[in-house]
N, C-alpha and C positions, 0 to 999 in steps of 0.2 A: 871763644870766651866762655868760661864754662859760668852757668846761673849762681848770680850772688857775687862774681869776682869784681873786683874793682879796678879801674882804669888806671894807670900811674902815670900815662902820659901826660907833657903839659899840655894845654889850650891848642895853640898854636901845631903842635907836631900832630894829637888828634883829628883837627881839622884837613891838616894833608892829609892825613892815610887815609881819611873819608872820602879828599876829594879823588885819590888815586882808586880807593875801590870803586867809586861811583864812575871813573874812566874805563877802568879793567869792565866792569858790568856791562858796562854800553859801548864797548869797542872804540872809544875816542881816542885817538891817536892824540900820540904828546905834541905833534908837530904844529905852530901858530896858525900853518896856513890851512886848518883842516874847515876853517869856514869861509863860506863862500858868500861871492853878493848874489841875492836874491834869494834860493829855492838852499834851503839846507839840509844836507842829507836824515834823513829818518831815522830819529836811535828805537834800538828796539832791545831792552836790555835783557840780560839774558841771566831770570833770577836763582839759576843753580850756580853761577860764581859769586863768593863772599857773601852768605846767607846772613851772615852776623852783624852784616850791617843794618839791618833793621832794631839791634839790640845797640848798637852803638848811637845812632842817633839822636834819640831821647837823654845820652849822657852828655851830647854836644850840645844839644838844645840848652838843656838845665844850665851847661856851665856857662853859658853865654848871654842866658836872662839872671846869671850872678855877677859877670860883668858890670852891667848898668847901672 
């Protein structure tokens, strides 16, 4: 995302890609069964993939305190 551009996504499609980069970051498998009862494995994210989600957040933020 280059500074200044604007999102065009709606709500709903921005919030997946958030939540797929936030999987891709931390190695979370798509699979249901990736948690377990008891001891859950350790994420440990790995902040050189999707750097720009730090700059996306605060646009999910805002649009969903306009919600309300």
């Amino acid at each position: 995302m280059v500074a200044g551009e604007t999102v065009a996504l709606s709500n709903g499609k921005l919030l997946e890609r958030l939540l797929t980069l936030k999987m891709l970051r931390e190695d979370i498998p798509k699979q249901s069964h990736y948690y377990y009862w008891g001891n859950k494995p350790k994420r440990n994210p790995d902040l050189t993939k999707a750097t720009f989600i730090t700059d996306l957040i605060p646009v999910a933020e805002s649009r969903l305190e306009n919600i309300k």
